[in-house]
C-alpha positions, -999 to +999 in steps of 0.1 A: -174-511-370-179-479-391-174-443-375-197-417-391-191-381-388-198-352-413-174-336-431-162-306-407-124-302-410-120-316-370-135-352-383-120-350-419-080-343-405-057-367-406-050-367-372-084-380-364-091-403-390-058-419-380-070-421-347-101-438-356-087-462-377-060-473-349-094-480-327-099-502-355-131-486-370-135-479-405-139-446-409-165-429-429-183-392-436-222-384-446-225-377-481-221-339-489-253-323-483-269-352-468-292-336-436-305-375-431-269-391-417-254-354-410-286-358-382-272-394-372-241-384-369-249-351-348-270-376-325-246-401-317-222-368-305-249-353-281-257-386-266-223-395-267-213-356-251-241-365-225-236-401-213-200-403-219-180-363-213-205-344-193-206-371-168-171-375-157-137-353-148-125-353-190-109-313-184-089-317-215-091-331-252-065-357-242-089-371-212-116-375-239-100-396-257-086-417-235-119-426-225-133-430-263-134-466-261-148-472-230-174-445-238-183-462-273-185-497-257-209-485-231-232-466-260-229-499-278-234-523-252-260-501-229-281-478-249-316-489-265-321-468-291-360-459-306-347-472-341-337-508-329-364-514-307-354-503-275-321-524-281-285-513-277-266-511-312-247-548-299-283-563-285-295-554-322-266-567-341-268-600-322-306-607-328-305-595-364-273-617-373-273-650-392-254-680-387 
C-alpha cells in the first residue's frame, strides 16, 4: 500500500517517512508542482482529520499516531468514495482484482 503526501518538509523528514515505511507502506510524494495528486493527497488528510482525529480524545501528536492504523483501516475498509463508485478503497481493490 502506497502513502501519498506532498512534499512539505513534515511528510518529507526522515522521521516520518521512517514511520510510514515501518507501517509497511511504500512511501511516496506528488510530483513537484502537481495540483492534481497535491488535491488527493490534501483530501485523504481532511477526511482523514475528520473521521479519524476530530472524532476522538487524540490531545497530542503521539495519540495520533497511535491510532494511524486503526484510522487508515477504517478509511480503507469503510469509506465509499465518489471515484470508486460508492466503494471503500478495499471493496474497490477486491472487485477490480484478477485471479
Amino acid at each position: 500500500m502506497e502513502w501519498l503526501s506532498d512534499n512539505g518538509p513534515v511528510y518529507t523528514g526522515k522521521d516520518t517517512r521512517d514511520f510510514g515505511r515501518n507501517l509497511g507502506l511504500v512511501v511516496c510524494t506528488t510530483p513537484a508542482y502537481s495540483p492534481e495528486s497535491n488535491g488527493m493527497a490534501e483530501a485523504f488528510v481532511k477526511t482523514f482529520k475528520r473521521d479519524c482525529v476530530y472524532v476522538n480524545d487524540l490531545p497530542s501528536a503521539s495519540h495520533v499516531l497511535a491510532r494511524l492504523p486503526v484510522g487508515c483501516d477504517d478509511y480503507n475498509r469503510c469509506h465509499p468514495h465518489r471515484g470508486l463508485k460508492m466503494m471503500s478503497p478495499r471493496e474497490f481493490r477486491s472487485a477490480n482484482s484478477h485471479p
